[in-house]
RODO-2510 file (C-alpha; in nm, 4 decimals, decimal comma):
residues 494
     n   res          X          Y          Z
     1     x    -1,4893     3,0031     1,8379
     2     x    -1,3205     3,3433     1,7566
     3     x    -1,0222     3,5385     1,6440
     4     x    -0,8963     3,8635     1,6806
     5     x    -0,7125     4,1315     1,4344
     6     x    -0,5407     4,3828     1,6129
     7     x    -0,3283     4,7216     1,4518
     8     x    -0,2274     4,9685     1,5445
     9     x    -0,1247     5,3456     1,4446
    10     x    -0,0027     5,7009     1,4474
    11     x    -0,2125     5,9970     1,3299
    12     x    -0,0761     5,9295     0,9395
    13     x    -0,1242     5,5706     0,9396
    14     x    -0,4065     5,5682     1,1581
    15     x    -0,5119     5,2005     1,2888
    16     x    -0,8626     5,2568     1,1579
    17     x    -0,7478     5,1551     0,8103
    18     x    -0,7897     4,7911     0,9462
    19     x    -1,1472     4,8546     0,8181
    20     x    -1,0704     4,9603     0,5144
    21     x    -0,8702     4,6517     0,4302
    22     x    -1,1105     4,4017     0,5580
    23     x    -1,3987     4,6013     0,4172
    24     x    -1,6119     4,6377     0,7073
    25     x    -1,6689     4,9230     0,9043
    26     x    -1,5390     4,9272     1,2686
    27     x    -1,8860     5,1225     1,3803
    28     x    -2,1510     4,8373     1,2478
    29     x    -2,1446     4,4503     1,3529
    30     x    -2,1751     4,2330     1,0854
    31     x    -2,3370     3,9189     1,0426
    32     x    -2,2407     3,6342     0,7473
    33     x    -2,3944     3,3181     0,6866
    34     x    -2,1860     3,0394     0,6489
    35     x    -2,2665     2,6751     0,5542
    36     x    -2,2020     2,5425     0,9012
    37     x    -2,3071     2,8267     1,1350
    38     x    -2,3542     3,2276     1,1411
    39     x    -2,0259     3,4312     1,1477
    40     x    -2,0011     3,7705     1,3250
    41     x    -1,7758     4,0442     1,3086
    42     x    -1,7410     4,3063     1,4963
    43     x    -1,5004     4,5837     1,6459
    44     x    -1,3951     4,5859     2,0232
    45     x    -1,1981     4,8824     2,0002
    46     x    -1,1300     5,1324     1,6941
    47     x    -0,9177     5,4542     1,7700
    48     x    -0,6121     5,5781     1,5291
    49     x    -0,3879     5,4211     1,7857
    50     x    -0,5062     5,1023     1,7919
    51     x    -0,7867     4,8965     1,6468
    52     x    -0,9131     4,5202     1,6791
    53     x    -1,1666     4,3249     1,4895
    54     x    -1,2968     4,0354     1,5969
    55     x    -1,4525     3,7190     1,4208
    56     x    -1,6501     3,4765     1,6092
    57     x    -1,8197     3,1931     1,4468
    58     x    -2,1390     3,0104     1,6489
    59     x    -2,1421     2,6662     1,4732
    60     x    -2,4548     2,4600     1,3931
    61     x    -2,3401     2,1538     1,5388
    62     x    -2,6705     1,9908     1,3810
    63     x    -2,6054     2,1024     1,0047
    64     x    -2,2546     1,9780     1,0793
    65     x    -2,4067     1,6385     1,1325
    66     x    -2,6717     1,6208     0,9216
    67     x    -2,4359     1,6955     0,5971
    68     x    -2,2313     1,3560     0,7101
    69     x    -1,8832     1,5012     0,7721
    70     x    -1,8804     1,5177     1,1439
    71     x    -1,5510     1,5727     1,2862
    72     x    -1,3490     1,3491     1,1711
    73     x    -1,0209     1,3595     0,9233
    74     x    -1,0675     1,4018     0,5662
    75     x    -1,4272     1,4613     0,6541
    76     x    -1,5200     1,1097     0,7728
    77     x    -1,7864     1,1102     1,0497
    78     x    -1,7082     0,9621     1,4016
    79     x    -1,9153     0,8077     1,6550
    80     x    -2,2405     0,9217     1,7112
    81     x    -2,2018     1,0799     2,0215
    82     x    -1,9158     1,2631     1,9126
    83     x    -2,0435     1,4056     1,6326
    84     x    -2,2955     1,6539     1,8902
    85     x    -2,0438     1,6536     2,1341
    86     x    -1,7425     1,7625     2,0335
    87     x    -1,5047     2,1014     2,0027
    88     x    -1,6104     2,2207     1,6810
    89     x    -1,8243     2,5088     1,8343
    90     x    -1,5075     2,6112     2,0660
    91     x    -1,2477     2,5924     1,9187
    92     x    -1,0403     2,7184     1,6099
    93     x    -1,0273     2,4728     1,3166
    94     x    -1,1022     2,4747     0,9372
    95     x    -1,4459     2,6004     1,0027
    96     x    -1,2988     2,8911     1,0977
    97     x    -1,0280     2,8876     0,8018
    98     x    -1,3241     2,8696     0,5722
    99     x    -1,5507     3,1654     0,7490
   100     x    -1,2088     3,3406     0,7569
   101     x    -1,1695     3,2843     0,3031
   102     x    -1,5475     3,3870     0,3011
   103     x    -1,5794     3,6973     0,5128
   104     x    -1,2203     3,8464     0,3973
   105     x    -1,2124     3,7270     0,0705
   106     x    -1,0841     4,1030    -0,0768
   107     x    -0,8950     4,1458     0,2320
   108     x    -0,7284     3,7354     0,1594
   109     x    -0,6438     3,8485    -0,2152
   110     x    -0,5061     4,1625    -0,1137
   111     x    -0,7733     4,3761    -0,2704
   112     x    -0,9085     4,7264    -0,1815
   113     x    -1,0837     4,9882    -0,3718
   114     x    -1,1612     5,2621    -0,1845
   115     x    -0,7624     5,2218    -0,0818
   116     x    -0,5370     5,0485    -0,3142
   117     x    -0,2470     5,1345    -0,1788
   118     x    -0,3115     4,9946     0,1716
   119     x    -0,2888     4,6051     0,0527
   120     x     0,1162     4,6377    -0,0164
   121     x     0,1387     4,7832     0,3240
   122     x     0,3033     4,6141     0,6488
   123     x     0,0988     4,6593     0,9253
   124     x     0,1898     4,6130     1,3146
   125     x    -0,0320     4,3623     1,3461
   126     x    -0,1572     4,1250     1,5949
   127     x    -0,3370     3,8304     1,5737
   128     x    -0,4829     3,6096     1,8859
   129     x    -0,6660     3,2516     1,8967
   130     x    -0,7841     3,1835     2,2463
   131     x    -0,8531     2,8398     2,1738
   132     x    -0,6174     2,6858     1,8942
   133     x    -0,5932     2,2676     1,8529
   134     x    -0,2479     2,1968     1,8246
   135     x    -0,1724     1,8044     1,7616
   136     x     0,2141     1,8247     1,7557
   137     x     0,2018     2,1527     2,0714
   138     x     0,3831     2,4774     2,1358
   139     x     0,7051     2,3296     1,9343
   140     x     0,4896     2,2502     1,6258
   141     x     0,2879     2,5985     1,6679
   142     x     0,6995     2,7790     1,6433
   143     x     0,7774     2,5565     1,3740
   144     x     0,4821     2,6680     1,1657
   145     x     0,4860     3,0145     1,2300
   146     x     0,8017     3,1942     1,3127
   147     x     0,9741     3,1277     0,9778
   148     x     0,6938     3,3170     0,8365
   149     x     0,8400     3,6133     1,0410
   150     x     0,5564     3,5629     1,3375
   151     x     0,6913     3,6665     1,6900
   152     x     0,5183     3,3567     1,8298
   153     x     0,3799     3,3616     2,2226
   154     x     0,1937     2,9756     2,3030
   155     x     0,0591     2,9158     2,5910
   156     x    -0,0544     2,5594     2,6971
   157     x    -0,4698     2,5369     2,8016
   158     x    -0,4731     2,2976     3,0855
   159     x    -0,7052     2,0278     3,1139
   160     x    -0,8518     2,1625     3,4507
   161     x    -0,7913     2,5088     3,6071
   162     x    -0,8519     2,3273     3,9431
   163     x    -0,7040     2,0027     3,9078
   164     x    -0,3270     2,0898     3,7394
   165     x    -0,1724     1,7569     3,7932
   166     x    -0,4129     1,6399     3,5365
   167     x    -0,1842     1,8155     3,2784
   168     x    -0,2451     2,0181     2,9340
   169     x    -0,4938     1,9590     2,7426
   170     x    -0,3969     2,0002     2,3484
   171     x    -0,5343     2,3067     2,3203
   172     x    -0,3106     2,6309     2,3185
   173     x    -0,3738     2,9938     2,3528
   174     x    -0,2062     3,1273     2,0495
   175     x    -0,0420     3,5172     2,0004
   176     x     0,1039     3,6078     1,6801
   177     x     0,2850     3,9603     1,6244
   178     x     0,4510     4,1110     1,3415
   179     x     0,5652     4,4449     1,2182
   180     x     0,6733     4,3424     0,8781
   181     x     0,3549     4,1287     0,6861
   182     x     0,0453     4,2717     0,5195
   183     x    -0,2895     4,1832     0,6570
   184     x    -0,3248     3,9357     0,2989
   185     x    -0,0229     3,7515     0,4037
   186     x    -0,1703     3,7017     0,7760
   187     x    -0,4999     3,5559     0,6610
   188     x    -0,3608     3,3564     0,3785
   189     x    -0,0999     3,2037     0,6740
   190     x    -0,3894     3,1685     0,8896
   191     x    -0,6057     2,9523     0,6651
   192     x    -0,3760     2,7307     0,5889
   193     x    -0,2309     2,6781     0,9260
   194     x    -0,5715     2,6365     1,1777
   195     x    -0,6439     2,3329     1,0134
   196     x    -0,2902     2,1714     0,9372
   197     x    -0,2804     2,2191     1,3047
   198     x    -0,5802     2,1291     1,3939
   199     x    -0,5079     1,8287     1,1752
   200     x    -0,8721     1,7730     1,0844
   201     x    -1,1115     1,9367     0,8609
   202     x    -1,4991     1,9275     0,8408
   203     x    -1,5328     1,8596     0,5009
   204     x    -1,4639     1,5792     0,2258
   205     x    -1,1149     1,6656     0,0441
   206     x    -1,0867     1,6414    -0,2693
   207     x    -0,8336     1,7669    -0,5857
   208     x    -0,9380     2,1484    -0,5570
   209     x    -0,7574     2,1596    -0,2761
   210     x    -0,4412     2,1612    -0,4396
   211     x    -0,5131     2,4202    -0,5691
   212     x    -0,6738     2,6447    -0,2892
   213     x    -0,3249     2,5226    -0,0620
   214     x    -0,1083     2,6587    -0,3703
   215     x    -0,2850     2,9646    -0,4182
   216     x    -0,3046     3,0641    -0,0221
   217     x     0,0249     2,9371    -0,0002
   218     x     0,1812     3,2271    -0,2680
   219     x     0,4710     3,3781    -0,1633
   220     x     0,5683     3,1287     0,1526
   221     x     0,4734     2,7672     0,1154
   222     x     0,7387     2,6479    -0,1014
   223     x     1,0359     2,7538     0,0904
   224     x     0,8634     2,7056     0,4214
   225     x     1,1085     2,4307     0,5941
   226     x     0,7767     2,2398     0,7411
   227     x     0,6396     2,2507     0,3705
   228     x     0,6151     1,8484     0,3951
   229     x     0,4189     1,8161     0,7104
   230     x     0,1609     2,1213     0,5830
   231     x     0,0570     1,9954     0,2397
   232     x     0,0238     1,6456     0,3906
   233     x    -0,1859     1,7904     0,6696
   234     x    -0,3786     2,0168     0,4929
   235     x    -0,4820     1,7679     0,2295
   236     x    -0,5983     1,4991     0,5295
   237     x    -0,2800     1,2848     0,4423
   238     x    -0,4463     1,1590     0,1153
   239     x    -0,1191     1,0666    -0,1004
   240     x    -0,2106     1,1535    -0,3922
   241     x    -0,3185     1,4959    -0,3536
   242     x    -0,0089     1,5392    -0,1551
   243     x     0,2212     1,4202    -0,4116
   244     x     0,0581     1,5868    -0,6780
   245     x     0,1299     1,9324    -0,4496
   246     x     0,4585     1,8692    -0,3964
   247     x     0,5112     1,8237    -0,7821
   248     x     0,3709     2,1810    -0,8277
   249     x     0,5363     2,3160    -0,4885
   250     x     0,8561     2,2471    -0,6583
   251     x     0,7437     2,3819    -1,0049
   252     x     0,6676     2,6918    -0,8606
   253     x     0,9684     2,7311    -0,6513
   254     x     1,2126     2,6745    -0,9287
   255     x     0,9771     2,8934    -1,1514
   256     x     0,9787     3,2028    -0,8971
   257     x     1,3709     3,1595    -0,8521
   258     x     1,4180     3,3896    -1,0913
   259     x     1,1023     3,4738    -1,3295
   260     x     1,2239     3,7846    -1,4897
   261     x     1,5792     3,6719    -1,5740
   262     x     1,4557     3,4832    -1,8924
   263     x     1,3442     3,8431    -2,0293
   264     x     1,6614     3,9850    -1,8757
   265     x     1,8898     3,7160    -2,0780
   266     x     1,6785     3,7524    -2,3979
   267     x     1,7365     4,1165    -2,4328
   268     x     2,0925     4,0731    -2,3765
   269     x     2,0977     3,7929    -2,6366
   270     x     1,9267     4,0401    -2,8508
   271     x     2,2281     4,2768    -2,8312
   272     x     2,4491     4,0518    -2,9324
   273     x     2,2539     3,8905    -3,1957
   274     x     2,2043     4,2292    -3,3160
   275     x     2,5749     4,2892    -3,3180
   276     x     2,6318     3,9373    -3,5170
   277     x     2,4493     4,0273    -3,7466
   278     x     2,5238     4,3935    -3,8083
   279     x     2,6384     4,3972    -4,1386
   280     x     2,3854     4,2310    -4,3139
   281     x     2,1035     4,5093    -4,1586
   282     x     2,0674     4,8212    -4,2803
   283     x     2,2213     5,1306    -4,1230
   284     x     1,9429     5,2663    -4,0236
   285     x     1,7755     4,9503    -3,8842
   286     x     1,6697     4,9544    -3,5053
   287     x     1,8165     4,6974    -3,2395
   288     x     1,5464     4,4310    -3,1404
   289     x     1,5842     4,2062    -2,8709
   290     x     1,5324     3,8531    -2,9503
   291     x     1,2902     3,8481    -2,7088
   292     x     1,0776     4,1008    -2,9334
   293     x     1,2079     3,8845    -3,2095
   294     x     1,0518     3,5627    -3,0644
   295     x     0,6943     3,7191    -2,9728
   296     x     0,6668     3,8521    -3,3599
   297     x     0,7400     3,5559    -3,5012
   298     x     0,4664     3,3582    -3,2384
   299     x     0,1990     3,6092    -3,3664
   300     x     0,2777     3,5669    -3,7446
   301     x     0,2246     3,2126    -3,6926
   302     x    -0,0860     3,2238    -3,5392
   303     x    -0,2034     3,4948    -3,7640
   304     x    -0,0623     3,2431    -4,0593
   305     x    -0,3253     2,9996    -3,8236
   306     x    -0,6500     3,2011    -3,8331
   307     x    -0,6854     3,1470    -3,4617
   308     x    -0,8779     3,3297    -3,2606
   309     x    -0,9025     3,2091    -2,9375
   310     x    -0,5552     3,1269    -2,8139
   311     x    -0,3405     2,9503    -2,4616
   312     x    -0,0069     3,0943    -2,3707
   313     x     0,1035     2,8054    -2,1708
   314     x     0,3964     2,9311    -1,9165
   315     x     0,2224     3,2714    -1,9831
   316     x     0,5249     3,3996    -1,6915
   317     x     0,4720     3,7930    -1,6419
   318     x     0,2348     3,8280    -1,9512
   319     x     0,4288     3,9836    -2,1985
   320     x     0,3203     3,7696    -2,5079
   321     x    -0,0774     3,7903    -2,3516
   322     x    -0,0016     4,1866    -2,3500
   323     x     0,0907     4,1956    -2,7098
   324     x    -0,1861     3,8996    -2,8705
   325     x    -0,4265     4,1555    -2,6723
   326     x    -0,3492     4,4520    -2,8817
   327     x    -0,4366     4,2581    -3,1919
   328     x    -0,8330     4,2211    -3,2179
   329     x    -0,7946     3,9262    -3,4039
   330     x    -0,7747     3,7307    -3,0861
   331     x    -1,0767     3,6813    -2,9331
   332     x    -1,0213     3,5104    -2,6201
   333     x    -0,6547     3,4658    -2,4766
   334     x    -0,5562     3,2952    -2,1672
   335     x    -0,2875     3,2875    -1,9553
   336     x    -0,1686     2,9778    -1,7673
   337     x     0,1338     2,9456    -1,5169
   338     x     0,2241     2,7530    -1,2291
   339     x     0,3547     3,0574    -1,0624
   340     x     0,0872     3,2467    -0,8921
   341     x     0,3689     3,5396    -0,7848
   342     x     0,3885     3,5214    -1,2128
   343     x     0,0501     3,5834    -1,2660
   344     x     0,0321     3,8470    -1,0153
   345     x     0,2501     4,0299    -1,2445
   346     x     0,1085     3,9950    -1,5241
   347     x    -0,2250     4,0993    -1,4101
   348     x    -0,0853     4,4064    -1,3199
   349     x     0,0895     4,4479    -1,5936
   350     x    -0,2085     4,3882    -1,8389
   351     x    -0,3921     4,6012    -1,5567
   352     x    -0,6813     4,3916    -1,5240
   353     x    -0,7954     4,5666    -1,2609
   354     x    -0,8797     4,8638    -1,4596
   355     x    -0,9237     4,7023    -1,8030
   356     x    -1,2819     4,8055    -1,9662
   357     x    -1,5097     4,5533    -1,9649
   358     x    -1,5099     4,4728    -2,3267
   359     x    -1,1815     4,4062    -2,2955
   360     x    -1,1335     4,2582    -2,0217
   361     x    -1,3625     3,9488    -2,1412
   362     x    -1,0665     3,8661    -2,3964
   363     x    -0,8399     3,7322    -2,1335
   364     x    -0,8314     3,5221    -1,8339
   365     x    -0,5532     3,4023    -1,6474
   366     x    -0,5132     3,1252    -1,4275
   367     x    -0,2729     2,8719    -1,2548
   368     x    -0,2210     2,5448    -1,3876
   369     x     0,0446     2,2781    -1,4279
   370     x     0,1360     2,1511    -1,7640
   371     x     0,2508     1,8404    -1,6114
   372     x    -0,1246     1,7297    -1,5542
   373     x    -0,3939     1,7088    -1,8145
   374     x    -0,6796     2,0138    -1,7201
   375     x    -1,0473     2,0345    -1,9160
   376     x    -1,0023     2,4291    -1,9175
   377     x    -0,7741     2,4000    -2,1488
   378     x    -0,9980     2,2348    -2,4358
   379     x    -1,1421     2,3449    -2,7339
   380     x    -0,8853     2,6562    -2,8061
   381     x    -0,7476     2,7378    -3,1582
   382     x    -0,3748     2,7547    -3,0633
   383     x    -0,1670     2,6879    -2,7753
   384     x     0,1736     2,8754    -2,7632
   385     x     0,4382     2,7582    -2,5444
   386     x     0,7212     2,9855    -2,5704
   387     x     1,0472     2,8992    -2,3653
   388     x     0,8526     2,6554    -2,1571
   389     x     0,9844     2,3142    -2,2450
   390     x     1,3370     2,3070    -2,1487
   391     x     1,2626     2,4521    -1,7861
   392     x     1,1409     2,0810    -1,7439
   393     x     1,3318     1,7619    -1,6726
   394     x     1,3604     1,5744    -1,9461
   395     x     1,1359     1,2364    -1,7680
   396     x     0,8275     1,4905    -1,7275
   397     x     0,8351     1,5852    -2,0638
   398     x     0,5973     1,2939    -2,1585
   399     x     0,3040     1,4256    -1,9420
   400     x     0,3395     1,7918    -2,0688
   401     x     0,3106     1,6224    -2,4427
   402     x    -0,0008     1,4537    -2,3514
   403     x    -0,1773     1,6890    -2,1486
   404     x    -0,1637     1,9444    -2,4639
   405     x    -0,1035     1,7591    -2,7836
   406     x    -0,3430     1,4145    -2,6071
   407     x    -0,5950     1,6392    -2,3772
   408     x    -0,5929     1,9900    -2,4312
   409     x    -0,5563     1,8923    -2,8460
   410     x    -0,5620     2,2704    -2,9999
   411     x    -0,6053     2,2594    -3,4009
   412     x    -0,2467     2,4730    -3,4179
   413     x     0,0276     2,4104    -3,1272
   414     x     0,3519     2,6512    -3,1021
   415     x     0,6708     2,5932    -2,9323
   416     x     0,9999     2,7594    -2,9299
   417     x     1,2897     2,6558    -2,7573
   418     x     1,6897     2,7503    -2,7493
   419     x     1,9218     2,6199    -2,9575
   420     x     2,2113     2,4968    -2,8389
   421     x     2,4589     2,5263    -3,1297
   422     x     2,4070     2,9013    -3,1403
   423     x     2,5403     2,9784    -2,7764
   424     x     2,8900     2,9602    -2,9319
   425     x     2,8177     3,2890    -3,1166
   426     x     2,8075     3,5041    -2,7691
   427     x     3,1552     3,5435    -2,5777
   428     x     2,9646     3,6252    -2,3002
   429     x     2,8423     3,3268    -2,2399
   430     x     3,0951     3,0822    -2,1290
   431     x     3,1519     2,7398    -2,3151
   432     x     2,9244     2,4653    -2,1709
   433     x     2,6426     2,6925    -1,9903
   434     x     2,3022     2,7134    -2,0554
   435     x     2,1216     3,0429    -2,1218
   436     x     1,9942     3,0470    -1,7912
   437     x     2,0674     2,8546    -1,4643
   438     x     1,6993     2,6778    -1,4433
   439     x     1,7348     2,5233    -1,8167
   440     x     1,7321     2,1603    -1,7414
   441     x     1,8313     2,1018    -2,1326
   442     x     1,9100     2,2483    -2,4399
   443     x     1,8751     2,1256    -2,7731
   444     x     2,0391     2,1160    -3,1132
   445     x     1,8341     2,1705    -3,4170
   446     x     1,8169     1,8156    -3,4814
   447     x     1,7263     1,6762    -3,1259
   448     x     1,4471     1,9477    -3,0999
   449     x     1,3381     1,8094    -3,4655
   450     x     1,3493     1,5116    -3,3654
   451     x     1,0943     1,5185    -3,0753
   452     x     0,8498     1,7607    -3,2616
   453     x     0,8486     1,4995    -3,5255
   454     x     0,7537     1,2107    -3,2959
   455     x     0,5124     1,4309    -3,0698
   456     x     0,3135     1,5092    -3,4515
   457     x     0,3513     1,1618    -3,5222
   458     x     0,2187     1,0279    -3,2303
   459     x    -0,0884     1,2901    -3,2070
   460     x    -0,1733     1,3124    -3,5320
   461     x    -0,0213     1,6398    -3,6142
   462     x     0,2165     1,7881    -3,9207
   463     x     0,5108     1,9621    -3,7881
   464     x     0,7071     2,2339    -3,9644
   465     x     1,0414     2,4203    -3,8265
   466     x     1,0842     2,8235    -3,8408
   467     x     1,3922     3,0042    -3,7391
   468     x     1,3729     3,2642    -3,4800
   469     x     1,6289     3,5207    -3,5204
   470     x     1,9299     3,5626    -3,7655
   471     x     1,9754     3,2307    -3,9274
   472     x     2,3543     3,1962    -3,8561
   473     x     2,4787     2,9446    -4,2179
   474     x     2,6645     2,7376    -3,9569
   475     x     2,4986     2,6915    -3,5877
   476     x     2,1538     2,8316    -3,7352
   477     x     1,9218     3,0244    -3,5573
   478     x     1,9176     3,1355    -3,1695
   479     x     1,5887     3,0051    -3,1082
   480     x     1,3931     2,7267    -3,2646
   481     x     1,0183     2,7221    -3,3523
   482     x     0,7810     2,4137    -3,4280
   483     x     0,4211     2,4874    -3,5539
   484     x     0,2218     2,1918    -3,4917
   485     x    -0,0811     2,1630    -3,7247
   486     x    -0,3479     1,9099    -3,6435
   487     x    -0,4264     1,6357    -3,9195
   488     x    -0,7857     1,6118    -4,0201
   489     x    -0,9513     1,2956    -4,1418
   490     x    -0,9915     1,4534    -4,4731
   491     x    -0,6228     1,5215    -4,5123
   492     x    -0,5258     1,1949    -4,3839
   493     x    -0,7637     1,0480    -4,6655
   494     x    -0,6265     1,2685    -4,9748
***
């Protein structure tokens, strides 16, 4: 089975910088090892006008059988004949999906040294499949890949060149052509899609590939319109694993709605808490956002803490991860989000990339959904969620309690949250709105006490409150802040 990469160029974006991007050189063929066969690549063609590279895949039908996963869905062997003859050397399928994530991974995660600007970069690109399994046909093929801005051209294999009133087989010759998508975006499409239509894979699935579907699917799958029929597909129809991506498709989609206008809202709450409270500063005092405001008060907590090794939990675009980095004090800080377009920001805003490697051993940041207990997130100091909470309805708060304060368990727990009474001091904000259009609640002081109090209780934690902010004598502060310090057995005793 094979595929083909086509650009093309002028003399100042010359075609050649195909190579570049998938990191092999159009003048050398290639070989890869792969755990079901031998991959190839190779170039056809490479000019500044136009350049092609080609993977082709020869499949080891034999170490296909002989691991047990023959052809069959979800990785469940057929009949024995079948499993030898078959179309898995042929034709296009996740065995191709996979050599595709293992020969292009830098090209897949948008990565390029020698060139870092070309990864940003729409290409004219095109992309053919002689030989593409399509259960569902050319109407499914459209459905899949033309709202990803694909100009799609299927053509139906027939069963027998010589024999046509036998009919089409379910095979399709596949062309897709765009001006507008970077080569990451085409693979990441691409390895999701062969199999979903293909509807089969070669190997057992199992719950990491939630999370390989969510992280190839940045940027598209959540407000793709066949989004249903994909993640069910792609995870070989098991329900769980489907439900459990829908749950985080929709996280993710109401997370990226809009994940800088939190910091956008904050600042201008800053103004005009700064204005409130204007004649009790001094003159010659300096405006501070409550944003700012919020993050100093997080890191005199968990300096008050003696933590060292620390989880911002709905880390967003980094900002409180950039600022617990500049303090030494923190060892080891990770970042967690369910929004991989978030994290991409905030790795380049941290600047991974280029961070010495000293430092860059402090911090990690992956994806993650609070909603679900997760074993990386054991055995840290503190956990900070700041601003995380009320982005959640209010029935899924339960499994965000126990996954950190019954899982995850961190000796000191932070979490800040808006309070409602204090919206009445800014005229901007009109009577009965939330400070931002994804808030699914908004507590008063004593609600928010309320559920910190029976979280601690029911954990075995103390709970204390700290205002965030000007502490208005009336509606109190703008934002409210529970530390959450675990009970030891020896405390419990005295």
């Amino acid at each position: 089975m094979f595929l083909t990469i086509s650009a093309t160029g002028t003399p100042e974006r010359p075609a050649t910088d195909l190579g570049f991007l998938l990191h092999k050189h159009p003048d050398n063929a290639q070989t890869f090892s792969t755990s079901y066969g031998t991959a190839h690549v190779l170039y056809p063609e490479a000019s500044v006008e136009r350049c092609t590279a080609a993977l082709l895949l020869e499949v080891d039908a034999v170490a296909l059988v002989r691991r047990g996963k023959g052809k069959g869905r979800g990785g469940a062997p057929d009949a024995a004949l079948a499993q030898y003859v078959n179309d898995r050397p042929y034709a296009a399928s996740s065995l191709l999906a996979v050599a595709l994530s293992a020969v292009f991974t830098s090209a897949m995660k948008g990565q390029c040294n020698a060139r870092p600007e070309l990864p940003a970069r729409p290409l004219p690109l095109r992309v053919e499949v002689p030989a593409l399994p399509a259960r569902g046909g050319a109407d499914l093929v459209r459905a899949l890949f033309e709202p990803l801005g694909w100009t799609v051209t299927v053509e139906a294999v027939a069963l027998d060149a010589e024999f046509p009133e036998w009919g089409d087989s379910r095979y399709v010759r596949l062309v897709l052509e765009s001006e507008r998508l970077t080569l990451s975006e085409a693979l990441r499409h691409l390895y999701v899609l062969l199999p979903v239509l293909d509807d089969a894979k070669h190997y057992w699935v199992s719950s990491d590939e939630v999370d390989k579907l969510l992280r190839a699917g940045d940027g598209w799958l959540p407000d793709h319109p066949e989004q249903k029929l994909i993640t069910s597909r792609y995870l070989s129809r098991r329900w769980s694993l489907t439900r459990e991506a829908m749950e985080r498709l929709e996280l993710v989609r109401l997370a990226e709605a809009d994940d800088s206008a939190v910091e956008e809202i904050d600042n201008a709450v800053g103004e005009e808490t700064e204005a409130d409270s204007e004649a009790a500063a001094e003159p010659e005092e300096k405006s501070v956002s409550l944003a700012v405001q919020r993050r100093d008060a997080i890191l005199a907590a968990l300096h008050a803490s003696g933590a060292a090794r620390v989880l911002d939990l709905g880390c967003g675009q980094g900002q409180l991860v950039q600022a617990l980095l500049k303090d030494t004090r923190f060892t080891e800080i990770v970042g967690v989000d369910v929004s991989m377009r978030a994290l991409t920001v905030a790795s380049r805003r941290l600047k991974l990339d280029r961070m010495g490697e000293r430092q860059a051993e402090r911090v990690k940041l992956f994806q993650g959904s609070l909603a679900y207990t997760d074993n990386r997130l054991k055995g840290y100091d503190a956990a900070v969620l700041s601003e995380v909470v009320e982005h959640l309805d209010l029935p899924r708060l339960p499994a965000l309690e126990y996954a950190v304060f019954g899982s995850a368990r961190p000796r000191t727990v932070l979490v800040t949250t808006p309070n409602v009474e204090y919206n009445v001091r800014w005229e901007t904000l009109p009577a009965g709105h939330s400070r931002h259009g994804d808030h699914r609640f908004e507590w008063t002081r004593e609600e928010f006490q309320a559920w910190a109090e029976r979280v601690a209780g029911r954990h075995g934690y103390d709970v204390e409150f700290v205002p965030v902010g000007p502490d208005d004598p009336e509606v109190g502060p703008p934002t409210q802040m529970a530390v959450f310090t675990m009970t030891t057995k020896e405390e419990k005793a005295a």
